[in-house]
N, C-alpha and C positions, 0 to 999 in steps of 0.2 A: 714285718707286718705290712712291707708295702701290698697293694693290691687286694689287700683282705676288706672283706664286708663290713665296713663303719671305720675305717682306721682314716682319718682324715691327714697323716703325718706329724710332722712334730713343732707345734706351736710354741710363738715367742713373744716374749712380754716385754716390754720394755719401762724399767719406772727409773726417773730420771727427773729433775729439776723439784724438786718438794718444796727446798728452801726451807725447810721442817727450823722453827723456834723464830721465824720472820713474822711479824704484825703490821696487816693492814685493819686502820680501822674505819668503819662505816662513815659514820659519821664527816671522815675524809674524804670520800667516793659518793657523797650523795648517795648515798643507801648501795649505789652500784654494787661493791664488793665488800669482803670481810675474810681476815685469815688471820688466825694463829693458831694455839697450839692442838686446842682443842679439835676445830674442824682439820686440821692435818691429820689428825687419828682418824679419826672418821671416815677422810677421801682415803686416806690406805687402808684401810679395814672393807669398804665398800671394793675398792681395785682388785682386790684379792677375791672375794667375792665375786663382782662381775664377771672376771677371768674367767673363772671355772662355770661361772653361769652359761657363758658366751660359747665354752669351746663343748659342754657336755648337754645344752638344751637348744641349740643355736647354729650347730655344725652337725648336720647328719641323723641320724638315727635314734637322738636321746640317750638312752640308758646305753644304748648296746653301742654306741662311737668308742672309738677306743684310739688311744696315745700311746708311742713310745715313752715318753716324758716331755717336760716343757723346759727349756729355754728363758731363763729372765735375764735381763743387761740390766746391769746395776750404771746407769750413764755418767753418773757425780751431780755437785748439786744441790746434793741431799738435804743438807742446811742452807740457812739464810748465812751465816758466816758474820763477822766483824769487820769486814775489807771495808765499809765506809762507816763514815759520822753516825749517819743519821739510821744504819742499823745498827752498831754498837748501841745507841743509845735508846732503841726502841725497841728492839727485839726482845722476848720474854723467855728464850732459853741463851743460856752460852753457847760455847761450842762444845766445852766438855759436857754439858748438861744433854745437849743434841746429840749426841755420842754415844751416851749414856742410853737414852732414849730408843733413839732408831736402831740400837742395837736387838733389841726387844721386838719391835715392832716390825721391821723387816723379816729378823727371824722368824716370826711369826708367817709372816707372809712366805716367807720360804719354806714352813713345813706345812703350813697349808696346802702350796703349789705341790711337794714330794706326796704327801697323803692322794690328794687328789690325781696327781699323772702319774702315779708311782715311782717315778725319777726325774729328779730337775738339777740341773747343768745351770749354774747361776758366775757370771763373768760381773766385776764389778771393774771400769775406768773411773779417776778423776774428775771434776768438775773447775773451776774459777771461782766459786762463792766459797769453796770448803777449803782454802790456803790458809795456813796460818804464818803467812808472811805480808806484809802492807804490799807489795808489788808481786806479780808474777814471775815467779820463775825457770827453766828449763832444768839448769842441776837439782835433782834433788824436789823435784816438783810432785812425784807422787808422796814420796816418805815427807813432806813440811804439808799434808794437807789432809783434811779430818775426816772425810771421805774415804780415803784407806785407811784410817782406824779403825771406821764402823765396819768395812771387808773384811780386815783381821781379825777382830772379835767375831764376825760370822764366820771364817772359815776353821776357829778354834772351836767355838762352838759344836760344829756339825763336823769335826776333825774323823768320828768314829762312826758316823751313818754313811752308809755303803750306796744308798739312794741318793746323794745329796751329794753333787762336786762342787766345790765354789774354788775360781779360779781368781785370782790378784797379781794382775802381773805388775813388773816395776816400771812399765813406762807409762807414756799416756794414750796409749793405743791397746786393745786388744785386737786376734785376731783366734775365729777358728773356723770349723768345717761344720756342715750341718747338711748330711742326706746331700754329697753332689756339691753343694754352695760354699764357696769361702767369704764369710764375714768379716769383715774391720769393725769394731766400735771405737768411737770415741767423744768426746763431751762436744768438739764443733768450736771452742771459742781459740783456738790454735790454727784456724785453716788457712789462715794469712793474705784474707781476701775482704775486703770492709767495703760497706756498702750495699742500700736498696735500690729500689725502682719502685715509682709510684705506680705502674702497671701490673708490672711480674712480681712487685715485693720481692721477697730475699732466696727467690729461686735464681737470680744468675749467681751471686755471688755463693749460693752453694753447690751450684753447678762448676763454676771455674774452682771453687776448691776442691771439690772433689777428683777434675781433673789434675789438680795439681797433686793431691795426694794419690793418684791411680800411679803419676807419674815418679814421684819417690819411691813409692812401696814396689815397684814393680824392678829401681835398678837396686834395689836386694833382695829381691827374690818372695816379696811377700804381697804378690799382686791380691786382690779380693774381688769377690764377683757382688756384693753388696755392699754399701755405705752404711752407718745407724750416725746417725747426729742426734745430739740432746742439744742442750744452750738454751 
């Protein structure tokens, strides 16, 4: 459909960091902020939404735009996780309870995305809040963390819809091709670079990691022409 009259290519969504079953409460932030269970339905109910509001009333021609399909990265995250004190003992889901949960509600958001672009291509990496070991690990870092339970359950889920690939790989990298582009995703909190700037903020240190990872993935053969960081 490249070149055709309303086809603006193929859009990609990225949802990532939820922290889904985490509680901030008001009262703690001077009215500032507020988050738990209930408003995280909400913001992913409204995200899915706006999605398709943005790319079919917002990009082009209205009714007559048209998609190959969409692209969502599943970044990690998803949950607020048990990894400290003071979420274990404040948060208002578990992590199986979270599981449980955004198993539903993702899904959701994934046949919404297939209904509306007719095909969607959904890649899920790990996160750092969804481990279920006290420290981070390397061996064995996707399988010890909740994040790929919730991808597994989505990709049994949608095992038999033809519209719908969901992709789980076992490391903590994804990598694929999109129209021309090779992508990398990954969660970001692995880039082996620490530290801001009070001017730039956290653009050098995601610039030298990035370089750093242009330069691993390229001596096996898995160069990328695009970065996605969540964290």
């Amino acid at each position: 459909k490249t070149g055709k009259i309303g086809s603006r290519g193929c859009p990609i969504a990225a949802w990532g960091d939820w922290h889904y079953g985490e509680v901030v409460q008001a009262d703690e932030t001077n009215g500032v902020n507020e988050f738990n269970m209930d408003i995280a339905k909400k913001r992913a109910f409204r995200l899915f939404d706006t999605t398709t509001d943005l790319a079919f009333h917002h990009m082009g021609r209205g009714l007559k735009t048209e998609y190959p399909g969409i692209i969502v990265m599943l970044g990690g995250d998803m949950i607020g996780g048990d990894i400290h004190e003071e979420l274990l003992a404040t948060n208002d889901r578990t992590p199986h309870q979270a599981v449980d949960d955004l198993t539903d509600i993702i899904g959701a958001g994934i046949e919404h995305m297939a209904t509306k672009f007719g095909r969607a291509y959904v890649v899920g990496v790990v996160g750092n809040h969804g481990r279920s070991t006290k420290k981070m690990r390397m061996k064995q870092r996707v399988y010890t963390n909740y994040d790929w339970s919730i991808y597994c359950n989505l990709k049994r889920h949608f095992r038999k819809e033809k519209h719908i690939r969901i992709d789980v790989p076992n490391t903590a990298d994804a990598h694929f091709p999109s129209y021309g582009t090779r992508y990398m995703v990954t969660h970001g909190d692995s880039l082996g670079v620490k530290g801001g700037d009070g001017i730039i903020g956290a653009i050098g240190p995601i610039m030298r990691g990035s370089i750093k990872l242009g330069q691993q993935t390229h001596t096996v053969g898995r160069d990328f022409d695009e970065l996605v960081l969540f964290h």
